[in-house]
N, C-alpha and C positions, 0 to 999 in steps of 0.2 A: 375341691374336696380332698382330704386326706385319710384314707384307708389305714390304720394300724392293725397287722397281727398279734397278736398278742398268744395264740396258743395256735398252731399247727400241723395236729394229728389225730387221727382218730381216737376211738375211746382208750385205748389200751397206751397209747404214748409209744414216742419212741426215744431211745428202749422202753422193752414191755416192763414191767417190775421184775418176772420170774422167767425172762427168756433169756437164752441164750444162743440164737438164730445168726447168720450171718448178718445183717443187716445189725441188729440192734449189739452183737461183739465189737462192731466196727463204730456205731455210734458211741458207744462208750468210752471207746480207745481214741477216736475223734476229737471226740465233743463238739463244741462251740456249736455252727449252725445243724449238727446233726442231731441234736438234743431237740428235744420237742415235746411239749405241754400238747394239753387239749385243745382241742380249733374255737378259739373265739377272735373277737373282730372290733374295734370300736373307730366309727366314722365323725370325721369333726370334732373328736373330743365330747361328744353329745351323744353318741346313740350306740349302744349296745347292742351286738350281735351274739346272740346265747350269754347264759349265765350256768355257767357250768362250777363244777366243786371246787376249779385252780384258779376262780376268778379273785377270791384275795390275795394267792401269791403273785398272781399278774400285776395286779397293784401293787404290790410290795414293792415288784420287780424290775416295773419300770416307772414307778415314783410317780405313779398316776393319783392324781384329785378326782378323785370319781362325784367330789360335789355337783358338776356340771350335769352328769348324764341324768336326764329326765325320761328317758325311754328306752324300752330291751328289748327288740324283735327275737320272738322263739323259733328256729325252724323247725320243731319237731319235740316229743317227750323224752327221748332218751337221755339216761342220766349222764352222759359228755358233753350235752347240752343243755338241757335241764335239771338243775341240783335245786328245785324249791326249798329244801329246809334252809338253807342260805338267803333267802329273800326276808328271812327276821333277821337278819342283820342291820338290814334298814330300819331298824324299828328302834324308836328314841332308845328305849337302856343300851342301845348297843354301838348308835352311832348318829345319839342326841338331833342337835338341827337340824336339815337338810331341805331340801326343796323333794318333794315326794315323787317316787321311780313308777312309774307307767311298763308293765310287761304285757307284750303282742303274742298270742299265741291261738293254734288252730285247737280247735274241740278237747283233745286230750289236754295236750299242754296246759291248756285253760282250766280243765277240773282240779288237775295237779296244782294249780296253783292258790285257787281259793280257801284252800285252808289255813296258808299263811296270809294273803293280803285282808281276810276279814275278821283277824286277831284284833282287839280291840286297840294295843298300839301301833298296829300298821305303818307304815309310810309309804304305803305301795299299792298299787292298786291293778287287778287284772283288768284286761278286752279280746275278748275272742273274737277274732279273726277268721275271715271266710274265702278259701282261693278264688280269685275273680273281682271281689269286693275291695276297690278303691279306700284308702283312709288317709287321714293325715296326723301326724303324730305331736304329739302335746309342743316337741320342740320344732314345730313346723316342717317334716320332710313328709312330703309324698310318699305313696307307698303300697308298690300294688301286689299282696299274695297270689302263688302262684302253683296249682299241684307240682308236687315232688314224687317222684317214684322210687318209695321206700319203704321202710314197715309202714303200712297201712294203720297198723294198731296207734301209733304216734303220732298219730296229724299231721303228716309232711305237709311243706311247705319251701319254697325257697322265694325271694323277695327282690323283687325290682324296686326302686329307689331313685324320688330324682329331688333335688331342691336347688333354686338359684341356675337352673337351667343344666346342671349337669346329674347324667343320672349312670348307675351302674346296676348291678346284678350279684347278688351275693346267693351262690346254688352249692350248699350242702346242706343235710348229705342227699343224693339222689343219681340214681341210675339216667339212663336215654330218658331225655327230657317226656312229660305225656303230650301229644297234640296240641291240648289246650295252653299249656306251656307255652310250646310255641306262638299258638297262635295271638295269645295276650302278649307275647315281647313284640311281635312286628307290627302290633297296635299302640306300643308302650313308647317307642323313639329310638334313634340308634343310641346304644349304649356305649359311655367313656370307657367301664371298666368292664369287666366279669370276672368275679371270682368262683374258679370250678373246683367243683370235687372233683382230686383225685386220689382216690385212698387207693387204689391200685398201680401207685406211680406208673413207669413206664409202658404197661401194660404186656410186659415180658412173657408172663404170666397166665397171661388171658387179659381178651379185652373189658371186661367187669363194667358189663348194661345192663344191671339187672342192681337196683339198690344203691352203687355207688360205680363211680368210674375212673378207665385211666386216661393215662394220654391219648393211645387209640381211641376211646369214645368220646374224650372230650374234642379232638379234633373234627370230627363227625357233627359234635352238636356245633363248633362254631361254625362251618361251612355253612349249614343249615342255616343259621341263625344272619348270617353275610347273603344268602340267598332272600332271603325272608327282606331282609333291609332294615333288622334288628340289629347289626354290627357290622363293621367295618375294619380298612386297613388300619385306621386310628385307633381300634379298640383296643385298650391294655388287657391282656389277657394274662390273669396270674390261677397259678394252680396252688391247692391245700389242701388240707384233711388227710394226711398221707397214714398208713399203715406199713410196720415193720412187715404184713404179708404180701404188702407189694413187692418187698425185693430189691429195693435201691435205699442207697441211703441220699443224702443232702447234696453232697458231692458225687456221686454217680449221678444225679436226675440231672444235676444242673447245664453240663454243658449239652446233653441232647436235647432237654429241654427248649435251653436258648437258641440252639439252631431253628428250632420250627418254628420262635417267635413267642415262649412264652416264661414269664418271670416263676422260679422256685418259689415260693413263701416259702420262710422260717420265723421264727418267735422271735418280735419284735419291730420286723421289716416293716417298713412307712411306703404305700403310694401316694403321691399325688397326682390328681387326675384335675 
């Protein structure tokens, strides 16, 4: 499997549009991996992870054919992840043939979404999704929803993933995993990858369990998750969803990062697993 970033920050971007913080002065003056779009993700060239408002400059950006992707996993309603009015894009007058986009998403996500996929040009079509409940998705991957601890109002969710025998974990945005979390990853297999929220990088700050997390908590849920015999010394473990209020820029996370063993995500970076 191959993992592509494609946007790497929480909603506000780093830099923000109107800040002038340490963090995003230095992203500026930076650039290159310090700059960061919105967190989305696309695995195999086929499956979509959010559809947020920067998903046609992603395309633009890295000269992606989005004809392939047949399926969009939502983690949740917020607009850095979900941008519905963009889903009539798919829709012939705007981008004529195509093989028709399938969007995954929990109770809210799902209502948001039906006012576009049931326009009579459509090319797209909703399924709501339920944490706990196993699916498989149009382009054949597995794929098992999983409570998120986050706005509640949004339908969290974060998503286990497995096809052709390797499986990973794609968790934003959400705080200390909920039990049940848990308890469905050490039922699910040991995992190749996981991708964690850390919107609170370093966790300088504070360790940020509650909604979204840093490195302090995300190390916490991997031990957990290595205890459980959901993960391993094999596991790639990459971190994203970063916020200029964490405090680090691209270059500050990285090498303390890498010491404990986990990859920075920036906009564009490729795993394979």
């Amino acid at each position: 499997m191959k993992l592509k970033y494609l946007g790497t920050a929480a909603y506000e971007g780093v830099p923000a549009l109107f800040c002038r913080c340490g963090v995003c002065t230095k992203s500026r003056l930076a650039g290159g991996r310090n700059v960061r779009s919105r967190q989305q993700a696309l695995l195999d060239g086929a499956l979509l992870f959010d559809y947020n408002a920067d998903t046609v400059s992603h395309a633009q950006r890295y000269g992606l054919d989005l004809h392939g992707v047949r399926d969009c996993l939502i983690t949740h309603s917020h607009c850095d992840h979900l941008y519905p009015d963009d889903v009539e894009i798919a829709a012939k007058p705007y981008s004529h043939e195509h093989p028709p986009i399938r969007f995954y998403a929990a109770e809210d996500g799902y209502k948001k979404l039906l006012p576009f996929v049931k326009k009579e040009d459509s090319n797209a079509s909703a399924m709501r999704v339920e944490a706990g409940k196993k699916f498989i998705t149009t382009g054949g991957f597995y794929v098992l929803p999983l409570p998120a601890d986050h706005d509640a109002s949004t339908s969290p969710v974060v998503y286990a993933v497995e096809k052709d025998g390797k499986r990973m974990l794609y968790a934003h945005d959400t705080g200390m995993f909920p039990e049940e979390t848990f308890a469905g990853l050490a039922a699910f297999g040991t995992l190749d990858l996981i991708s964690f929220d850390c919107t609170g990088c370093l966790g300088f700050g504070g360790a940020w369990r509650q909604g979204h997390m840093s490195l302090q908590t995300v190390k916490e849920v991997f031990t957990r998750l290595c205890a459980l015999g959901a993960a391993d010394g094999h596991t790639v473990k990459v971190l994203s969803h970063f916020s200029h209020n964490g405090g680090q820029t691209y270059d500050e996370m990285r090498a303390i990062a890498e010491q404990e063993g986990y990859l920075v995500a920036y906009d564009g970076m490729e795993v394979t697993f």
